[in-house]
C-alpha positions, -999 to +999 in steps of 0.1 A: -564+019+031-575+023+067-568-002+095-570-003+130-540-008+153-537-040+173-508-059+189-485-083+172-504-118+180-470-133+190-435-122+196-419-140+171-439-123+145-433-088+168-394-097+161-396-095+120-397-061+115-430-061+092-464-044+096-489-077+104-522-075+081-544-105+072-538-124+036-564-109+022-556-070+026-535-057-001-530-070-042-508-103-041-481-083-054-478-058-028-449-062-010-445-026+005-463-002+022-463+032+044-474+041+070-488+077+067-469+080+040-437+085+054-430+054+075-424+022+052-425-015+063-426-048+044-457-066+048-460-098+062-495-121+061-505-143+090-540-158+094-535-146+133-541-113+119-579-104+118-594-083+086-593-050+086-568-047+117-524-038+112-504-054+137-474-037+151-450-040+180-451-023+212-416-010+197-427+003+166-462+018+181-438+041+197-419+048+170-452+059+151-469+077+180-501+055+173-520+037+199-542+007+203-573+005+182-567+041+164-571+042+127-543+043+103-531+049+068-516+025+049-499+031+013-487+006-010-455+014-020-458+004-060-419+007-066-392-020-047-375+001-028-338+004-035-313-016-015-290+002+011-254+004+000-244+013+039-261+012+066-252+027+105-267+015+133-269+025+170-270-005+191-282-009+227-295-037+254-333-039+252-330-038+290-311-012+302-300-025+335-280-049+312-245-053+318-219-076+302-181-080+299-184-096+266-173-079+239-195-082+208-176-084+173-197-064+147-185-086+120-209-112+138-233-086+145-235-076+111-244-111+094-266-120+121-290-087+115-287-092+074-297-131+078-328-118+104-337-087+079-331-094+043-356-077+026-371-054+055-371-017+043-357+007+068-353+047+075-337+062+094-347+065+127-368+028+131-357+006+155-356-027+153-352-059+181-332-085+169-314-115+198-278-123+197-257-143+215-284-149+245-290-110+243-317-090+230-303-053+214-323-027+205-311-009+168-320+020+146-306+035+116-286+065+121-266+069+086-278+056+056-289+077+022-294+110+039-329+102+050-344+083+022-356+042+029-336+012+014-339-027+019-315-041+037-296-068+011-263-091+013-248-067-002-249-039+025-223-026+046-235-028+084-218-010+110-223-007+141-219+021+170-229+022+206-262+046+213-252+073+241-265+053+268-256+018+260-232-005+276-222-023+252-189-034+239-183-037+204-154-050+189-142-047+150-122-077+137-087-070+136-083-049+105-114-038+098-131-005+102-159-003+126-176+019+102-177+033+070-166+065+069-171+075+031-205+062+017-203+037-008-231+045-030-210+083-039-192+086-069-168+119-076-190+126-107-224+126-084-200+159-065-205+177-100-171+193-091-150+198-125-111+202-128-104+197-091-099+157-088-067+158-078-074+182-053-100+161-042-078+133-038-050+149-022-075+161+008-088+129+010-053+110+012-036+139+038-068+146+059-088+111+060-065+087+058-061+080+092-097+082+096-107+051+073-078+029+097-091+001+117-094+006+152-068-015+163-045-003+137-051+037+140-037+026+182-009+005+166+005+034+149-004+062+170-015+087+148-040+115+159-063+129+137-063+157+113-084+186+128-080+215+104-073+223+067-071+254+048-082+256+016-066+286-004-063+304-035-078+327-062-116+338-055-141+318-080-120+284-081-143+263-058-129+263-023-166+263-007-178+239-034-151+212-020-162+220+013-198+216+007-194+185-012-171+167+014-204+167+037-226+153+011-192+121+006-184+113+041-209+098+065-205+125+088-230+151+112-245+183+089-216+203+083-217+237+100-211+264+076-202+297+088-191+330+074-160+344+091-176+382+097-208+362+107-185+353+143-177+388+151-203+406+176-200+440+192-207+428+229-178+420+246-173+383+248-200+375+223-173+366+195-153+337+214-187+324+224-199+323+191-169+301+185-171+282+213-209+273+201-197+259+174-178+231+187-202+221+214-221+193+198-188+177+192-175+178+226-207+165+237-208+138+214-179+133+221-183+129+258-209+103+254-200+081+227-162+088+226-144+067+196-181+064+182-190+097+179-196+109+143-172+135+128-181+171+130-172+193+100-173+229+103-167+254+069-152+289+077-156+310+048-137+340+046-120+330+074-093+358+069-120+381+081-113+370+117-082+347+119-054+373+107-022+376+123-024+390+159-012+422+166-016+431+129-023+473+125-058+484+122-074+464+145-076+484+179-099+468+198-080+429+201-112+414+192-092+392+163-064+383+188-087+366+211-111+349+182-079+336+169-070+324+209-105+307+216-098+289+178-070+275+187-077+267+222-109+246+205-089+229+183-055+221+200-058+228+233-061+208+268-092+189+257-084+179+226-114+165+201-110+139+177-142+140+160-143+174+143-124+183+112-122+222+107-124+235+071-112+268+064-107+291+036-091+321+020-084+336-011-051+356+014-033+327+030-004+350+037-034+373+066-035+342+083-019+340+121+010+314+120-002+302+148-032+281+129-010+268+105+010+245+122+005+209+129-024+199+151-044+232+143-051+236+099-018+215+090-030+205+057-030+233+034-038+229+004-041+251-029-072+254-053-056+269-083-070+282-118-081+250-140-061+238-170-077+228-201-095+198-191-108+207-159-126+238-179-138+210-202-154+195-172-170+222-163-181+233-192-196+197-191-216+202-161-232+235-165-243+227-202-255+196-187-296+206-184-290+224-220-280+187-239-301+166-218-332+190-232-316+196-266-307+234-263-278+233-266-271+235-306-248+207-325-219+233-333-212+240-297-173+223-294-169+219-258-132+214-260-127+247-284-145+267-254-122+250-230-092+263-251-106+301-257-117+303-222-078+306-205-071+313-166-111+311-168-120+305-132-151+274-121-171+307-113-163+327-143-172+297-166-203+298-152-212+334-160-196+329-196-225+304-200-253+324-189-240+352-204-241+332-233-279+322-227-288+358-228-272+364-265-297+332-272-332+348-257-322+380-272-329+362-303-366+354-293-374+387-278-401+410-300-383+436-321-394+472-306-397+457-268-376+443-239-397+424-219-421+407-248-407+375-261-411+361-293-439+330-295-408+308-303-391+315-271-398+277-263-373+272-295-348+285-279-308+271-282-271+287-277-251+284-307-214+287-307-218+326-318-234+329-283-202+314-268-177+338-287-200+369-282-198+360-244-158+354-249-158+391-254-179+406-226-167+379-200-132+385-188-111+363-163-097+381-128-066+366-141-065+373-175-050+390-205-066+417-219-053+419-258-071+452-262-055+469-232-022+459-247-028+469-280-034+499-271+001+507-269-001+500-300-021+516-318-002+516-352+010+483-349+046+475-354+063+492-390+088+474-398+117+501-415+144+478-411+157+449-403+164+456-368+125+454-357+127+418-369+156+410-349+139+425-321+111+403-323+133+370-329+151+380-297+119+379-275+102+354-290+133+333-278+128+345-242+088+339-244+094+303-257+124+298-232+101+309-203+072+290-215+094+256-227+125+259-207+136+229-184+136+250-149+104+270-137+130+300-126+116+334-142+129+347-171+132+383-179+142+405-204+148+446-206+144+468-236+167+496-235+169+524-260+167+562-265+130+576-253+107+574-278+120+548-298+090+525-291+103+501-262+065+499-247+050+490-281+078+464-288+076+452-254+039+446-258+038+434-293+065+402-275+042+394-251+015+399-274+028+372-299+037+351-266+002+342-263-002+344-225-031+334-208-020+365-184-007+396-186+000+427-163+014+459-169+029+480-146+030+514-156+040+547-143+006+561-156-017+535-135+003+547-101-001+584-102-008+599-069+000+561-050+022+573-023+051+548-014+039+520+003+006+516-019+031+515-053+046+487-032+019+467-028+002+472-062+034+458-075+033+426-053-001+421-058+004+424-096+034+394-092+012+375-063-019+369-093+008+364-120+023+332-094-016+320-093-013+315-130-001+286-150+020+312-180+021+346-167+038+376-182+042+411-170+055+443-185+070+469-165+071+501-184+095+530-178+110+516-148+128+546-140+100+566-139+080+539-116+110+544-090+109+582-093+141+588-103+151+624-110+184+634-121+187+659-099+195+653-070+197+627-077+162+612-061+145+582-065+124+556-042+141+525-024+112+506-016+099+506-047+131+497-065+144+469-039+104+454-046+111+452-081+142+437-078+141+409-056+104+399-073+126+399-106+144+370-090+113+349-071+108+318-091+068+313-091+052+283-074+065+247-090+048+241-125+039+277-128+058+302-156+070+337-154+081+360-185+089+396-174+095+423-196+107+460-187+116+491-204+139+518-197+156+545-213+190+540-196+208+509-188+236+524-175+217+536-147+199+505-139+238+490-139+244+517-111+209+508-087+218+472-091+188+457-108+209+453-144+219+421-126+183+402-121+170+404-161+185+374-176+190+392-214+189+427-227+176+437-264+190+471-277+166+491-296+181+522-320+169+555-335+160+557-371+191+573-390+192+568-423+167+574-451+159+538-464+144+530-433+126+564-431+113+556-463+097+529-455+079+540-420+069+572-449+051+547-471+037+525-448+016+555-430+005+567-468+006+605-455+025+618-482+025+610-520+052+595-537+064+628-552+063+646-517+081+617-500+109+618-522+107+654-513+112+651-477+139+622-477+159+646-501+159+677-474+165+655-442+195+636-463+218+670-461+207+668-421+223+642-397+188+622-382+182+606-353+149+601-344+126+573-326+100+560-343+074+567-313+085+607-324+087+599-362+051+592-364+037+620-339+054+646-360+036+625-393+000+629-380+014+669-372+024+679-402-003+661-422-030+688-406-011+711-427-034+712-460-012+729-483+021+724-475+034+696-448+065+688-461+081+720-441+068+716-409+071+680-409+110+684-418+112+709-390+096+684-364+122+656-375+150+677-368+139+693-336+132+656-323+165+647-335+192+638-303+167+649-279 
């Protein structure tokens, strides 16, 4: 409906808020309208109005850049819009020249505007006139529901806070917050964060708790604000989600999201201004409105990339020192800003400069770990979400199985288990003899739980085991010739269930000792194996050829840093001696790499986290002499095969010889004295069994040239 612009017949009706039309415009119903389809105003009827005419404040003429007598759009607004759970206002005299040594309680305030404006829509942005107290105040939205128009109710939370230029004082009754600061309408589900509650919880309680105080009681204490907080841990886990999300929860500016390398500029200078840009709107803001002001939040991603520890090697131009100076100058230095709270984050907390980490800079660190169980549950919840709402996601889909299979599964991995998942289902629908032609039933389509498991296999956590990469060292599996391999695997299962149950979180570690080639690696593998970890690491002399020195060092801690990231970690180090280069001669062997072992042997891992270690060597005397026999807390002897029972049975469980020819061989090797591991007995097995028409001989001859090596 057109109407033409005229002024409100009388300021009393000019005071209410509502677009002015005569009782006949509009259905009887109509409550609502827009102008232009983007302003909204309740209507009010008043026989002062003529036909075919809209009238509207001086106030609110501005407001819509519309004059006298031009033409406007008006839209019914067919829904009631939805009432504001919070509303903030920015308040100032109508008159500026107004000046007052009253002080104004906004509890006052705030039932004074609900009683005047029940029922009146607002956005943000439209001002409104209201009188109190013998005053007349000027007052606009400023922090509401992100943009979108409510009704104002009893129900809604009215603050109040000063506009830049206004003089006057408000004052909060004594224990009460001037405003809100989280919005009231946000749940943590509406976040769609899974797994990380109490994450969410414990940044809330250590970084905005003093922010939610009263006024009066935030001086009575004397706390200052929390500035900073870093955010840390293994990549995938959701450290930018939280940060993203906070923005969305708190009534607070847009959060400024930058990437750490994004700051770094080759002109000279050009980085610490870059920096320095990013805190400007707060010191302005802050200038102005000072306690008012809104809180600034600015994300540093990566921020590793250009915080690290000053004076650190590599970096020959200074550039990070003084990024990391202007940082902490901004954030702790002479003039010191209480409205910004800087978020940072880092999957390397250990790059950081110290400096930043210490109270009044990013005191509150806090770690975003690997989810357990149910927090993969949630997540599993949220990005299936679209598939159950739309009934695509089929009935035998067990959302807590997945969360079970889906171990040391980071937020990010899950997520590309499921669309990985989602491709095994359009594969389905896709015309046999073509790749990009799909089936007329693609519209049909629905993940089943073999989509799940076929993803389980081609998906594999950062931080996870890898069964096939351990079973590859064994790839016989375990024979058991004697009663010895059982006790073997008693022993370690009692040192995988005492590092996975035990009352302390201390590490527990075994070492397999016994002659070379007696299978210590596959043993060792087969215990962790059984163990069920959700992660596993082996170190191995074969995976650090050609590393010099320092490089074996770090792989090693960086291969002990993941395992502390996990919940139930184990690692196997495999041939230790040959990992720390010893030779006999000499004798030679490396330091570092031996003194790194040996004290991370003895590092307990993060509280609630679990360590099992297992290593492997050929002589424990020797590990007695380089002083690292002390840091395993048990030792489990492994033996040779010497006597012709238990050689009898590692010959019939490989079926390489008959009966007739195995009776054969034990008969010729029981006049010889045999020693011989069972990593050699089986080599020299597969040997002699390329021998077509006679292997007895040169299998015989193996045996005994392997024996007492």
């Amino acid at each position: 409906m057109k109407l033409k612009v005229i002024r409100a017949p009388n300021e009393i009706l000019a005071l209410t808020n509502c677009l002015l039309v005569h009782p006949d415009e509009f259905a009887a119903g109509t409550e609502y309208v827009s102008v232009g389809g983007a302003c909204p105003f309740k209507l009010k009827r008043d026989t002062l109005v003529a036909r075919g005419t809209a009238g509207i404040s001086n106030l609110h003429r501005g407001w819509l850049s519309v004059s006298l007598n031009q033409e406007i759009d008006v839209f019914e607004i067919a829904a009631t819009p939805s009432p504001l759970g919070v509303v903030v206002l920015e308040v100032s005299f109508q008159k500026k020249s107004t000046e007052t040594m009253i002080h104004f309680e906004t509890e006052k305030l705030s039932d004074v505007f609900k009683t005047l404006f029940s029922g009146c829509v607002f956005s943000m942005g439209q001002p409104v006139v209201f009188d109190f107290s013998g005053f007349t105040f000027v007052a606009k939205p400023i922090e509401g529901k992100d943009g979108v128009f409510g009704t104002v109710s009893e129900d809604t939370d009215v603050f109040f806070v000063n506009a830049p230029d206004s003089k006057i004082k408000l004052k909060a009754k004594e224990g009460q917050t001037q405003r809100l600061f989280i919005k009231s309408d946000m749940k943590l589900e509406d976040l769609e964060i899974g797994g990380l509650d109490e994450e969410f919880f414990q940044i809330f309680r250590r970084a905005f708790a003093s922010r939610i105080l009263p006024a009066d009681v935030q001086e009575k204490l004397g706390v200052e604000q929390v500035r900073g907080m870093m955010l840390y841990g293994p990549p995938g886990t959701g450290k930018t989600l939280i940060a993203r999300q906070l923005g969305k929860m708190l009534n607070s500016r847009e959060p400024k999201i930058v990437n750490g390398p994004e700051i770094l500029n080759k002109y000279v200078g050009q980085s610490e201004e870059n920096i320095r840009a990013l805190f400007r709107d707060a010191e302005v803001e802050q200038a102005e409105r000072g306690r008012d002001s809104q809180l600034h939040i600015i994300i540093f991603d990566e921020i590793d990339a250009v915080c690290k520890r000053r004076g650190m090697r590599g970096d020959t131009t200074g550039t990070s020192d003084t990024v990391v100076n202007q940082l902490l100058s901004k954030m702790d230095g002479v003039s010191q800003l209480s409205n910004i709270l800087v978020i940072g984050m880092t999957n390397r907390l250990d790059l950081i400069d110290e400096a930043l980490l210490r109270p009044g800079r990013f005191e509150i660190s806090i770690e975003i770990g690997l989810p357990d169980e149910a927090g993969r549950r949630d997540i599993f919840k949220i990005h299936t979400a679209k598939m159950r709402r739309n009934g695509m996601l089929c009935a035998d889909v067990d959302l807590e199985e997945l969360a079970g299979l889906a171990k040391n599964f980071s937020g990010a991995e899950i997520r590309g288990l499921i669309t990985d998942a989602v491709s095994y289902a359009v594969g389905r629908h896709v015309k046999l003899g073509t790749l990009a032609t799909l089936a007329d039933d693609v519209s049909e389509v629905s993940v089943c739980r073999d989509d799940f498991l076929g993803a389980l296999k081609e998906v594999r956590p950062a931080l996870g085991s890898s069964d096939e990469d351990l079973a590859a060292h064994i790839p016989g599996g375990i024979v058991h010739y004697n009663q010895d391999v059982g006790r073997i695997l008693r022993e370690g299962a009692l040192f995988t269930e005492q590092a996975k149950n035990g009352r302390t979180t201390q590490p527990v570690s075994v070492v397999l000792h016994g002659p070379v080639g007696c299978g210590k690696t596959a043993m060792a593998c087969k215990i962790v194996l059984d163990g069920m970890f959700p992660f596993v690491r082996v170190i191995s002399p074969a995976t650090m050829v050609g590393f010099p020195e320092s490089e074996k060092v770090a792989h090693i801690h960086r291969v002990f840093a993941d395992a502390h990231k996990s919940s139930l970690s184990a690692i196997v180090i495999d041939d230790i001696e040959r990992a720390i280069e010893f030779v006999p001669i000499g004798p030679r062997f490396s330091n570092a790499v031996l003194q790194t072992i040996t004290v991370l042997l003895k590092i307990p891992p993060p509280k609630g986290r679990r360590l099992f270690t297992v290593t492997t060597t050929s002589s424990l005397r020797l590990l007695g002499e380089l002083g690292v026999r002390s840091s395993f807390c048990g030792e489990i002897k492994m033996r040779n095969i010497e006597d012709s029972e238990s050689l009898s049975h590692v010959l019939d469980a490989t079926g390489m010889f008959s009966e007739e020819d195995a009776v054969s061989v034990l008969l010729r090797l029981s006049a010889r004295q045999v020693s011989v591991g069972i990593k050699r007995l089986l080599s020299a097995i597969e040997t002699a069994a390329q021998e077509k028409e006679n292997s007895i001989d040169p299998f015989v001859a193996l045996v005994c040239e392997g024996s007492f090596d």
